[in-house]
PDB file of N, CA, C and O in Angstrom:
ATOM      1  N   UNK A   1       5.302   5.995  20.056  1.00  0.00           N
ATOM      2  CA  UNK A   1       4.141   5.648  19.273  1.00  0.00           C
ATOM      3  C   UNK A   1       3.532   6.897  18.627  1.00  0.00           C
ATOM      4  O   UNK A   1       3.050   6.870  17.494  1.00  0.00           O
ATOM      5  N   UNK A   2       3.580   8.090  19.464  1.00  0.00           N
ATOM      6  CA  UNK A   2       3.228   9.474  18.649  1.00  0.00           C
ATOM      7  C   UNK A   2       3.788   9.574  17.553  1.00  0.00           C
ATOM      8  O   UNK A   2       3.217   9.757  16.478  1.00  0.00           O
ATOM      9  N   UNK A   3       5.121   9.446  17.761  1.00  0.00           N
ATOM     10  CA  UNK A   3       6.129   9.939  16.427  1.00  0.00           C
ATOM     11  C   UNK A   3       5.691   9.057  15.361  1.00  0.00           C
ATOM     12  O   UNK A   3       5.461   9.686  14.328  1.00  0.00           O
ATOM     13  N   UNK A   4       5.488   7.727  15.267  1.00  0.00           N
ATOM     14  CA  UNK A   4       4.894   7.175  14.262  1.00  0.00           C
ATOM     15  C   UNK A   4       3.338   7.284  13.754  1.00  0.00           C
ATOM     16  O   UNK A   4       3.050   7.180  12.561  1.00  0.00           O
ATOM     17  N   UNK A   5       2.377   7.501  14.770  1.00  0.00           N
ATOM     18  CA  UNK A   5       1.193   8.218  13.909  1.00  0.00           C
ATOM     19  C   UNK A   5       1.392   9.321  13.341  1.00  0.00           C
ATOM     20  O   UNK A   5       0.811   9.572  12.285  1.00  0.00           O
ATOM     21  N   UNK A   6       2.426  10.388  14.036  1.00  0.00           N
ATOM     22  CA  UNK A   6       2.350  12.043  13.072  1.00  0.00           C
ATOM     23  C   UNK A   6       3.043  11.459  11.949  1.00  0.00           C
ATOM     24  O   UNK A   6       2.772  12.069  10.915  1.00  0.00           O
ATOM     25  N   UNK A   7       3.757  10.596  11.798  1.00  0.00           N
ATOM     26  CA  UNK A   7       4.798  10.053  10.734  1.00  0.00           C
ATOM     27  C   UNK A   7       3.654   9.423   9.514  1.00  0.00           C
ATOM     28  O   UNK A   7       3.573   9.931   8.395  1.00  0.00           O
ATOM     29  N   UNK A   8       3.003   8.507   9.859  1.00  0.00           N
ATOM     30  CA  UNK A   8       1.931   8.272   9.567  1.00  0.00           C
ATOM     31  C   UNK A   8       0.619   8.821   8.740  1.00  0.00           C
ATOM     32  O   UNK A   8       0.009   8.390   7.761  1.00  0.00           O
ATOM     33  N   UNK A   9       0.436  10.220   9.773  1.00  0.00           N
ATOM     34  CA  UNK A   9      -0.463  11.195   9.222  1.00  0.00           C
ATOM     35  C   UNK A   9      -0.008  12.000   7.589  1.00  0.00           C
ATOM     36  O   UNK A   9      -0.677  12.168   6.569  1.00  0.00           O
ATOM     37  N   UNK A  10       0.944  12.244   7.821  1.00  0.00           N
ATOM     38  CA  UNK A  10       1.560  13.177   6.819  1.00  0.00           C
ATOM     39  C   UNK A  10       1.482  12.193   5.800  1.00  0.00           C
ATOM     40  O   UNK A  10       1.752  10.993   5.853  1.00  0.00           O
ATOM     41  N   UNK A  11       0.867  13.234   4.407  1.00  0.00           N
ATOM     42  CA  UNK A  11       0.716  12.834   3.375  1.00  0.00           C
ATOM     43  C   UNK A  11       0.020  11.324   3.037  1.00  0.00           C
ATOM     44  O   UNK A  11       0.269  10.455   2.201  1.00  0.00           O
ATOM     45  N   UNK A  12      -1.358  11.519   4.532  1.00  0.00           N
ATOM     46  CA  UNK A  12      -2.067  10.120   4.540  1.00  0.00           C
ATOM     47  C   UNK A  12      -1.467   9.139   4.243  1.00  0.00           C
ATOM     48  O   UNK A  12      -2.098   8.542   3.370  1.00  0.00           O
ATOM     49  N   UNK A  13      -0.306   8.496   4.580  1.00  0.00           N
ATOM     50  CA  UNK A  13       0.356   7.480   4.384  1.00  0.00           C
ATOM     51  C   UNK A  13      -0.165   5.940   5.209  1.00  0.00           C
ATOM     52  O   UNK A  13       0.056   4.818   4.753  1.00  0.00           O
ATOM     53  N   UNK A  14      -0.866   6.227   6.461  1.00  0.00           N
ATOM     54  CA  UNK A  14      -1.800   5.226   6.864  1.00  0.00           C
ATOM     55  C   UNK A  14      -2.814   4.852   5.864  1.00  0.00           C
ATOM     56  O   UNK A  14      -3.193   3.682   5.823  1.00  0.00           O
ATOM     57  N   UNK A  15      -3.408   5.948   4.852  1.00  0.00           N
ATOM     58  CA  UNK A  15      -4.305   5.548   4.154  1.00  0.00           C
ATOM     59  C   UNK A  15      -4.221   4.790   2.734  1.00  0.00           C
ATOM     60  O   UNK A  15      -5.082   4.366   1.962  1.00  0.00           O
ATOM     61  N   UNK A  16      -2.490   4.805   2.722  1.00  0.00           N
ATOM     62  CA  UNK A  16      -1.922   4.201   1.079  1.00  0.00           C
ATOM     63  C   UNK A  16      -1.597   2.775   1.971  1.00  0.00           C
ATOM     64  O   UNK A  16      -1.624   1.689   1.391  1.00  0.00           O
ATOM     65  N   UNK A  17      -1.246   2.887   3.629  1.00  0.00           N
ATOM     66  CA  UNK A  17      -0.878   1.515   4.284  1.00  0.00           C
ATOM     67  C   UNK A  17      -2.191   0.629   3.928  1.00  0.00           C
ATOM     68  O   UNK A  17      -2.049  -0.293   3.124  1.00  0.00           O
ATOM     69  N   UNK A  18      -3.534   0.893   4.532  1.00  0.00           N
ATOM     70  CA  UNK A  18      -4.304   0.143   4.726  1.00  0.00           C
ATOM     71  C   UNK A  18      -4.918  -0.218   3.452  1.00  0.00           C
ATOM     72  O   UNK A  18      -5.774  -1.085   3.276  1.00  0.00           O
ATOM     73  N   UNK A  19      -4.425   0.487   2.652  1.00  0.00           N
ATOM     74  CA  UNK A  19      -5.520   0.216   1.277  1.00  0.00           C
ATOM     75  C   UNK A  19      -4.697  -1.125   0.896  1.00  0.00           C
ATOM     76  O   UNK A  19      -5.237  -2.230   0.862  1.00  0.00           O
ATOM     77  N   UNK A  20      -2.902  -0.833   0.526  1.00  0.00           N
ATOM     78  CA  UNK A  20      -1.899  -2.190   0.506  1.00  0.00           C
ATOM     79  C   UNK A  20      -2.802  -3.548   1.390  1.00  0.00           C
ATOM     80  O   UNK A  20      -2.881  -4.602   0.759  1.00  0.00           O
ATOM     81  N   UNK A  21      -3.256  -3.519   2.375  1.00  0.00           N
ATOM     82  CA  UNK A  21      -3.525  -4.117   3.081  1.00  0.00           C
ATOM     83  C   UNK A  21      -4.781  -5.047   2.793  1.00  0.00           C
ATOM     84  O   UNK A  21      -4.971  -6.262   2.735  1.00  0.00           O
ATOM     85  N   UNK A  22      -5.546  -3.905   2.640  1.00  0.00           N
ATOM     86  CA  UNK A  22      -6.585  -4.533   2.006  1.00  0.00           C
ATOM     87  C   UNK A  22      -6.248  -5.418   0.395  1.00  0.00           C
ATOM     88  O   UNK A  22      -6.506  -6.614   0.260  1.00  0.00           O
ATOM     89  N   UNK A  23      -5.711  -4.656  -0.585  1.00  0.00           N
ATOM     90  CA  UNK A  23      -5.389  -5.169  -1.606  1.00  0.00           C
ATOM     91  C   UNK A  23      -4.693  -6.577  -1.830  1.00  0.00           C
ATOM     92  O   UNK A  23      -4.960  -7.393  -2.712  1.00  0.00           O
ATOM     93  N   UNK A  24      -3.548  -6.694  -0.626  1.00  0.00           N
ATOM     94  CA  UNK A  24      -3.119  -7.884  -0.247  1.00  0.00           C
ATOM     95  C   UNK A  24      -4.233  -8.698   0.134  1.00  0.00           C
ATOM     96  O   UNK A  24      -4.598  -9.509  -0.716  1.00  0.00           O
ATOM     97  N   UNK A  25      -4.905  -8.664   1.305  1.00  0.00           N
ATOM     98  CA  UNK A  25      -5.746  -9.823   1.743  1.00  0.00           C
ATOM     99  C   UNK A  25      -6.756 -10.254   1.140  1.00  0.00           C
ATOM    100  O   UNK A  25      -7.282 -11.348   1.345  1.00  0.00           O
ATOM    101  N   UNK A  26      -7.318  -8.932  -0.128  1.00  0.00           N
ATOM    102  CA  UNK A  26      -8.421 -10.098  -1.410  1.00  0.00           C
ATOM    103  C   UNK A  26      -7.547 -10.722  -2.804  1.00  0.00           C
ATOM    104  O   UNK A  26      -8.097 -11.364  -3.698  1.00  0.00           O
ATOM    105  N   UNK A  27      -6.134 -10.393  -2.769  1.00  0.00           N
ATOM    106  CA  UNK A  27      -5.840 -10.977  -3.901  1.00  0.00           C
ATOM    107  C   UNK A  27      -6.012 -12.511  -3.820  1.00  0.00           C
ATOM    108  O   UNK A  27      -5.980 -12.943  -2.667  1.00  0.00           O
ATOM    109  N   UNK A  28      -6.143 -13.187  -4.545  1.00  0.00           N
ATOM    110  CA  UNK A  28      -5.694 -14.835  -5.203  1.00  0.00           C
ATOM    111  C   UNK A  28      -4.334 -15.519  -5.151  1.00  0.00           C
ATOM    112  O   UNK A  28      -4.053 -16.704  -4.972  1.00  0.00           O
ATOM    113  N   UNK A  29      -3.719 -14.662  -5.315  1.00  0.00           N
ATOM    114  CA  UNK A  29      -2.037 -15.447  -5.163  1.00  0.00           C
ATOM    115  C   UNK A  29      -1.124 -14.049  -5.135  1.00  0.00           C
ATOM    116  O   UNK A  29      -1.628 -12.929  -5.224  1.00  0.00           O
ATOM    117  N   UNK A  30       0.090 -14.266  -5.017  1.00  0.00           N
ATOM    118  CA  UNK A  30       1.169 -13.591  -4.940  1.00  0.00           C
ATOM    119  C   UNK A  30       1.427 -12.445  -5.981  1.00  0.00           C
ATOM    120  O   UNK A  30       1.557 -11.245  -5.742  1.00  0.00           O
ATOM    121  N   UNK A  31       1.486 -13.286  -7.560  1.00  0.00           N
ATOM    122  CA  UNK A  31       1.616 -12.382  -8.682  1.00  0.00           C
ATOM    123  C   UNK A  31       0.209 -11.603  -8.714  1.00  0.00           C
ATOM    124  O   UNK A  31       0.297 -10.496  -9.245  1.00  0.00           O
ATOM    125  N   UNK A  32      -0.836 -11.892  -8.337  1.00  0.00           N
ATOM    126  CA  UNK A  32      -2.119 -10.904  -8.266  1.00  0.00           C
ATOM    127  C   UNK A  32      -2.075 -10.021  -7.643  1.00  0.00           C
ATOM    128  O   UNK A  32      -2.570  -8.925  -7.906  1.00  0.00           O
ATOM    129  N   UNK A  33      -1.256 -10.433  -6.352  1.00  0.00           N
ATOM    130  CA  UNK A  33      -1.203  -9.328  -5.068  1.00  0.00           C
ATOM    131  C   UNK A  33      -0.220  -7.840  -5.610  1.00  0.00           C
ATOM    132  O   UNK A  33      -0.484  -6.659  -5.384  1.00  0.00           O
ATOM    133  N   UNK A  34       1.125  -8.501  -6.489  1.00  0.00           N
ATOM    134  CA  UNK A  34       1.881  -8.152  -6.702  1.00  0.00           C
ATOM    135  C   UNK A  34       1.507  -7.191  -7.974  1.00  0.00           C
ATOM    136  O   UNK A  34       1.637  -5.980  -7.791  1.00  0.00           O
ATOM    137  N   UNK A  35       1.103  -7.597  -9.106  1.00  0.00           N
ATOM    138  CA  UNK A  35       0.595  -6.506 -10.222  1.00  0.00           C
ATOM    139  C   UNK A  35      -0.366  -5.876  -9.809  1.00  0.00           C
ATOM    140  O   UNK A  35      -0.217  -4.741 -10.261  1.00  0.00           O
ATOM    141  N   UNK A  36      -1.297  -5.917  -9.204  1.00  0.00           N
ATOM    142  CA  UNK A  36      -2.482  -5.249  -8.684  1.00  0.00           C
ATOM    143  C   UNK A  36      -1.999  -4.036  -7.574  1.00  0.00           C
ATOM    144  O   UNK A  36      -2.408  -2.876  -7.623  1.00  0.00           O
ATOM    145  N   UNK A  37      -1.028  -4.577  -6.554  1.00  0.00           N
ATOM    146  CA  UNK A  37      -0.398  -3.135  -5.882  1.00  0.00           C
ATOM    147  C   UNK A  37       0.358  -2.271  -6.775  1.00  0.00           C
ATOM    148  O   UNK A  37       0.315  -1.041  -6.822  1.00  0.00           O
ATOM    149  N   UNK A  38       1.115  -3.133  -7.536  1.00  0.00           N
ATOM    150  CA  UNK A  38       2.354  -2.240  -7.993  1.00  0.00           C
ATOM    151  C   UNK A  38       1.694  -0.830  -8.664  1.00  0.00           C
ATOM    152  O   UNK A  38       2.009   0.353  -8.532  1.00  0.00           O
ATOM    153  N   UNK A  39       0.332  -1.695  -9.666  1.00  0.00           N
ATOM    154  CA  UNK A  39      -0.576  -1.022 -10.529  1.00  0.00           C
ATOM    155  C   UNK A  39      -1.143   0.579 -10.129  1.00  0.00           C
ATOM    156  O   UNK A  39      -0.893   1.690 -10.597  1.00  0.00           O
ATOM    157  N   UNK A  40      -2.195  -0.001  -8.817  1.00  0.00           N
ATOM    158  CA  UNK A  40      -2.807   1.009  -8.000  1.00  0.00           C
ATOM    159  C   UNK A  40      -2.081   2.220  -7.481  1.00  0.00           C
ATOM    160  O   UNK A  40      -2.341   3.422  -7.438  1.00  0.00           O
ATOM    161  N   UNK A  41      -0.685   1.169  -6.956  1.00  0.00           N
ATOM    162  CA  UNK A  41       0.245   2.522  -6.056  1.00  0.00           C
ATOM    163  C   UNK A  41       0.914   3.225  -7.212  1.00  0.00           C
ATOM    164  O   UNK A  41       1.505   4.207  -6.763  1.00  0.00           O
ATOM    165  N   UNK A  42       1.026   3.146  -8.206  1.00  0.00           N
ATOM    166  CA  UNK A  42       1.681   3.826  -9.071  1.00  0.00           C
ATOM    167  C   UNK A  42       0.319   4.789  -9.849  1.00  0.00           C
ATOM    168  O   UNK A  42       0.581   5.808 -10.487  1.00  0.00           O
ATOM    169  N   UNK A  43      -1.079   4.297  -9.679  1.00  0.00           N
ATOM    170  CA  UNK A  43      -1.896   5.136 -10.337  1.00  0.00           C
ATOM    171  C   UNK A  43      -2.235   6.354  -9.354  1.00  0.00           C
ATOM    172  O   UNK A  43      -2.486   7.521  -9.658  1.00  0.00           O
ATOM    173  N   UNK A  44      -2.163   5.671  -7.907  1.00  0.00           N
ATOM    174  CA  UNK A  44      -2.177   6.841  -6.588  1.00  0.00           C
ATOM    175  C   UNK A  44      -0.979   8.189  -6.556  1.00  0.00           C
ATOM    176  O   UNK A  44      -1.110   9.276  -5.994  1.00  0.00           O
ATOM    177  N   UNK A  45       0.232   7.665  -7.390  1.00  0.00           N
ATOM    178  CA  UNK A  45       1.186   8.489  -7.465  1.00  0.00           C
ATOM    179  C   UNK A  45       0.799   9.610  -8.785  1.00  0.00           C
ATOM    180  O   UNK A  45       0.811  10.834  -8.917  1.00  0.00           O
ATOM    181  N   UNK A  46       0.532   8.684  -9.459  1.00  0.00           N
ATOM    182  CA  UNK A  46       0.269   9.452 -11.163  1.00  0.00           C
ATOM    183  C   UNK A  46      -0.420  10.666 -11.033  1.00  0.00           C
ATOM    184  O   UNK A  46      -0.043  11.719 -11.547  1.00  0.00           O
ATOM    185  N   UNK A  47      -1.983  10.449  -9.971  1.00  0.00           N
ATOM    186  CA  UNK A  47      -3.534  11.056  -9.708  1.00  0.00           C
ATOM    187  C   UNK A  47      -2.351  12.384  -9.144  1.00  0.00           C
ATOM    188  O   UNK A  47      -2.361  13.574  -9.458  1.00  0.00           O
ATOM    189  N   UNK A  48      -1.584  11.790  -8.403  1.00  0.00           N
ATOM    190  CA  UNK A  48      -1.279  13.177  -7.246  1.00  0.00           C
ATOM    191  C   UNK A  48      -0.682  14.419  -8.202  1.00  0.00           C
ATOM    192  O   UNK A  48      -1.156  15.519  -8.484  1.00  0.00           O
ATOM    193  N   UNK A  49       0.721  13.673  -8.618  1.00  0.00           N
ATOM    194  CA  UNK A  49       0.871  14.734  -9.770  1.00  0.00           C
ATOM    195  C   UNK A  49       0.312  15.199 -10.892  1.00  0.00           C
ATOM    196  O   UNK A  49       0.495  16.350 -11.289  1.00  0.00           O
ATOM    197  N   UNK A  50      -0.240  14.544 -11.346  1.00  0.00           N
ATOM    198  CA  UNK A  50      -1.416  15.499 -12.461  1.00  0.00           C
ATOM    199  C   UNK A  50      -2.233  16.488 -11.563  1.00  0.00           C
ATOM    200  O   UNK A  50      -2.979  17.239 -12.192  1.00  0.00           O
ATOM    201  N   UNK A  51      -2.223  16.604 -10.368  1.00  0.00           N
ATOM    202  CA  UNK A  51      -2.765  17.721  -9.632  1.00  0.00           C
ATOM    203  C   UNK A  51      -1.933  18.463  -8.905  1.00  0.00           C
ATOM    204  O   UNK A  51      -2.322  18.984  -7.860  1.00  0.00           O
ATOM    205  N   UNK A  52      -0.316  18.650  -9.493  1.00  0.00           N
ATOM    206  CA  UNK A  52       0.310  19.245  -8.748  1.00  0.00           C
ATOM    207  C   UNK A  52       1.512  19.220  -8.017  1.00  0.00           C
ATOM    208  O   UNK A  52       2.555  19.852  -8.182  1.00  0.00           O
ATOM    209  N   UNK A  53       1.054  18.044  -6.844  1.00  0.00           N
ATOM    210  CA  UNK A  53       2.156  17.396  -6.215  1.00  0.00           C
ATOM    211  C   UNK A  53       3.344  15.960  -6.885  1.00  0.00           C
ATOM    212  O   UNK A  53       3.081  14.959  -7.551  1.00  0.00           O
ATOM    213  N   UNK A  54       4.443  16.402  -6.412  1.00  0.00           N
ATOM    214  CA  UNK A  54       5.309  15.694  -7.088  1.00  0.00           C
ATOM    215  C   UNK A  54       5.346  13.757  -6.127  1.00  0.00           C
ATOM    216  O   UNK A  54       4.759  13.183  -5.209  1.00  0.00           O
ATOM    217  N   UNK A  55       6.402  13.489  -7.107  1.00  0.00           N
ATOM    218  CA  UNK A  55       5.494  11.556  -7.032  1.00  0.00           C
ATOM    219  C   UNK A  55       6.618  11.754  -5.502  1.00  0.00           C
ATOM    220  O   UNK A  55       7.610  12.258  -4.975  1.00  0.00           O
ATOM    221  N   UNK A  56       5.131  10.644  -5.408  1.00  0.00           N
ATOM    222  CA  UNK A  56       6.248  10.762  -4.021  1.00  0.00           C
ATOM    223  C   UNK A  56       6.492   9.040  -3.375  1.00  0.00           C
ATOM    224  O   UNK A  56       5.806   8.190  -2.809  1.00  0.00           O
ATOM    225  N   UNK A  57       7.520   9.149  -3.736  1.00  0.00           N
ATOM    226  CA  UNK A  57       8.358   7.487  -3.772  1.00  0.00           C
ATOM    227  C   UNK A  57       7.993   6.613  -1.851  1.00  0.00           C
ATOM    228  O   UNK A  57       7.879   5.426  -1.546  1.00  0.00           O
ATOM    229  N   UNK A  58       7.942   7.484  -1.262  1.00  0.00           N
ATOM    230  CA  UNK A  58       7.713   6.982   0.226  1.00  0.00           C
ATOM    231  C   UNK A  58       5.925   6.821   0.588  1.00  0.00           C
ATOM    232  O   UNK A  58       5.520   6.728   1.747  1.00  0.00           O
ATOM    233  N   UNK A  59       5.059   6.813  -0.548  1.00  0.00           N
ATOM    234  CA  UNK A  59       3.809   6.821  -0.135  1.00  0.00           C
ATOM    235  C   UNK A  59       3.828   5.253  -1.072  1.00  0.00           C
ATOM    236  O   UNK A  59       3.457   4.133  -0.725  1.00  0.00           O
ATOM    237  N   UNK A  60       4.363   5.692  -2.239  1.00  0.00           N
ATOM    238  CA  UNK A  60       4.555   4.167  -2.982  1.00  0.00           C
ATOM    239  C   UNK A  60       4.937   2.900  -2.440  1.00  0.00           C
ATOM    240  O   UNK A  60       4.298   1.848  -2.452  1.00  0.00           O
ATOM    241  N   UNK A  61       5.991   3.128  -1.994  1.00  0.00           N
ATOM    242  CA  UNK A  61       6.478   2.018  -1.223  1.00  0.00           C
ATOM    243  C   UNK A  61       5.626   1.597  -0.173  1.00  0.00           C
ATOM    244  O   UNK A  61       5.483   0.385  -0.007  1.00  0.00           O
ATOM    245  N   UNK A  62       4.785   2.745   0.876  1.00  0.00           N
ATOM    246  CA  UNK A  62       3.984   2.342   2.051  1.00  0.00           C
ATOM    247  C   UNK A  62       3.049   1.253   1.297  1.00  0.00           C
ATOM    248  O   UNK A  62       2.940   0.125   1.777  1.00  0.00           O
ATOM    249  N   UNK A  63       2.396   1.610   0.134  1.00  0.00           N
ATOM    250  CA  UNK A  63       1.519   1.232  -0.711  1.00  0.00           C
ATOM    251  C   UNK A  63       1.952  -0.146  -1.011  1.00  0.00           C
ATOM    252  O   UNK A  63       1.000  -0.922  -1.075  1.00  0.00           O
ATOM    253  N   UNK A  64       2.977  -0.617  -1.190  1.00  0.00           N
ATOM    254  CA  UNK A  64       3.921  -1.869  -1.484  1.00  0.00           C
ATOM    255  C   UNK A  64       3.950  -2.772  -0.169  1.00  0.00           C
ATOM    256  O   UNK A  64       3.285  -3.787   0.035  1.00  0.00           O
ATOM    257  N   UNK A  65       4.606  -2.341   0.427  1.00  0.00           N
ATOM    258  CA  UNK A  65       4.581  -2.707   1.789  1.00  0.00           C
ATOM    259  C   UNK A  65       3.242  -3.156   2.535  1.00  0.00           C
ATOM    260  O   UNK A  65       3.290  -4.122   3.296  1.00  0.00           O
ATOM    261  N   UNK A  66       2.412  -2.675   2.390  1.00  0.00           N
ATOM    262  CA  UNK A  66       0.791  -2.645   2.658  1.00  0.00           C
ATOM    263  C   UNK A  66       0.575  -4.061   2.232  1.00  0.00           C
ATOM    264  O   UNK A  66       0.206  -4.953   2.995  1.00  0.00           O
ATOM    265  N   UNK A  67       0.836  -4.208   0.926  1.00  0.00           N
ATOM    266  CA  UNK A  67      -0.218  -5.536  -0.134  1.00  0.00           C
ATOM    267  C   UNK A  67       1.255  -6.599   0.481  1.00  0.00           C
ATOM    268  O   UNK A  67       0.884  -7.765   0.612  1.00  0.00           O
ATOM    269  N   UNK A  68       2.507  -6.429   0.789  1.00  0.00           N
ATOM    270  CA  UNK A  68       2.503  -7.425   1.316  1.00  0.00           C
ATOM    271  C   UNK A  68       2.371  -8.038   2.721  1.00  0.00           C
ATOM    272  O   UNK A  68       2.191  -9.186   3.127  1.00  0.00           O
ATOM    273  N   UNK A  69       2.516  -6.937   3.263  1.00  0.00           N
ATOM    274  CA  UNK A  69       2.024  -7.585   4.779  1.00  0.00           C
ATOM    275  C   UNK A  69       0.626  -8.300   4.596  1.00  0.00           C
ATOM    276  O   UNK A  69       0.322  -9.347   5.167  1.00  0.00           O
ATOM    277  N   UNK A  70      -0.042  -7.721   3.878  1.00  0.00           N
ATOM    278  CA  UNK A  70      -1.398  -7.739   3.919  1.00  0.00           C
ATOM    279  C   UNK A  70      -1.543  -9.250   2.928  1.00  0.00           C
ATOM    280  O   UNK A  70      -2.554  -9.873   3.254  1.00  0.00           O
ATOM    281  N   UNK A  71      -0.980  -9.723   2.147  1.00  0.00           N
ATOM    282  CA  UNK A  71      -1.076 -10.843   1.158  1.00  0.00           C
ATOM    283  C   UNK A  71      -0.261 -12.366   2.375  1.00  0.00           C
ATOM    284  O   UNK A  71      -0.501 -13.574   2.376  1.00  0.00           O
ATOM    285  N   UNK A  72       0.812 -11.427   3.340  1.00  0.00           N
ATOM    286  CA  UNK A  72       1.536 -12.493   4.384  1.00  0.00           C
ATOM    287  C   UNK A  72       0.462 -13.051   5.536  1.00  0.00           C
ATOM    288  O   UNK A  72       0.323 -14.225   5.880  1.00  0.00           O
ATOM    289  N   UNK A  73      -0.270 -11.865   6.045  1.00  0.00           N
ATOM    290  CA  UNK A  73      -1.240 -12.207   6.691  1.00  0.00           C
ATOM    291  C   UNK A  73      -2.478 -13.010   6.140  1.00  0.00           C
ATOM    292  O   UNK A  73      -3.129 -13.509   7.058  1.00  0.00           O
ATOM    293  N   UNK A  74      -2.992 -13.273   4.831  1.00  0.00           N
ATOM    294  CA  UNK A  74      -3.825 -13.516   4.446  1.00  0.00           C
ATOM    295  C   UNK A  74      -3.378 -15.478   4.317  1.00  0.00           C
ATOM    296  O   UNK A  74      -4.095 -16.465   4.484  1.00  0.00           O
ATOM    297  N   UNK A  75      -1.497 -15.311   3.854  1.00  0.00           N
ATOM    298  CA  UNK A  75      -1.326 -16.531   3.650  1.00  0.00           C
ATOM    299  C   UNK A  75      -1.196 -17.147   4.814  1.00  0.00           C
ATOM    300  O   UNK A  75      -1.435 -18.348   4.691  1.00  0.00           O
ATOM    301  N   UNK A  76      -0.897 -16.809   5.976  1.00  0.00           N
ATOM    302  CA  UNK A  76      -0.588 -17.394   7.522  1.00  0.00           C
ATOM    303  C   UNK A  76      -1.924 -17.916   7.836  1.00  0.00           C
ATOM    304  O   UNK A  76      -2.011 -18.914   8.552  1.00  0.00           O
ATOM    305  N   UNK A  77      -2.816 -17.427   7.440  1.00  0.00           N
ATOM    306  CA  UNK A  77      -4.432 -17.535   8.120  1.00  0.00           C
ATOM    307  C   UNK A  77      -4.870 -18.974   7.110  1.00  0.00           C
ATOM    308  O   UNK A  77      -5.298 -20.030   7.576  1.00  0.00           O
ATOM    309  N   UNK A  78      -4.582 -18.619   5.310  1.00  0.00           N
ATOM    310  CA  UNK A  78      -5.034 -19.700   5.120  1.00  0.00           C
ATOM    311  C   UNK A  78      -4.013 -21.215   4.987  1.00  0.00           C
ATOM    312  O   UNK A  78      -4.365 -22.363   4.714  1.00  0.00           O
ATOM    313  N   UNK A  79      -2.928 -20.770   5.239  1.00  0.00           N
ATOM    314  CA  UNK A  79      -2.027 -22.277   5.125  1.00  0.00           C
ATOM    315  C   UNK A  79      -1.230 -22.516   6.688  1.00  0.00           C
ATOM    316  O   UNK A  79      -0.020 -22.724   6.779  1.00  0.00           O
ATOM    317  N   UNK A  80      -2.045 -22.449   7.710  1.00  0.00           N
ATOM    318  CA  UNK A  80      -1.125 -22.060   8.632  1.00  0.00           C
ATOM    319  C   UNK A  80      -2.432 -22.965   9.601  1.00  0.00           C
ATOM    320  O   UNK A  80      -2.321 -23.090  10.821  1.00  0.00           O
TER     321      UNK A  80
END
């Protein structure tokens, strides 16, 4: 469980998880969930390198991953 919080920590990747998360559980439907992450995690990538750091494809995806767990959980709760 360590190895996955330090895994975690680096390059705040819990913090691109939970935001997915959040983003998933207020969207409206699927394609909302879906343009609205894709959108954000790609503007979170953009912000980084215009300051420097290069895009970094494994914070994106956390970011992806996030809105759908987070859009799966939202649908289990309301059709379930």
């Amino acid at each position: 469980m360590k190895k996955i919080w330090n895994w975690l920590k680096t390059s705040n990747r819990y913090k691109h998880l939970i935001g997915g998360l959040v983003i998933g559980l207020i969207a409206d439907d699927w394609y909302c969930a879906g343009l609205s992450g894709v959108g954000i995690a790609s503007a979170l990538e953009y912000k980084d390198k215009k300051h420097g750091a290069s895009w970094d494809w494994l914070d994106w995806s956390i970011t992806i991953d996030g809105v759908i767990i987070g859009y799966g959980l939202k649908w289990m709760i309301v059709w379930m």
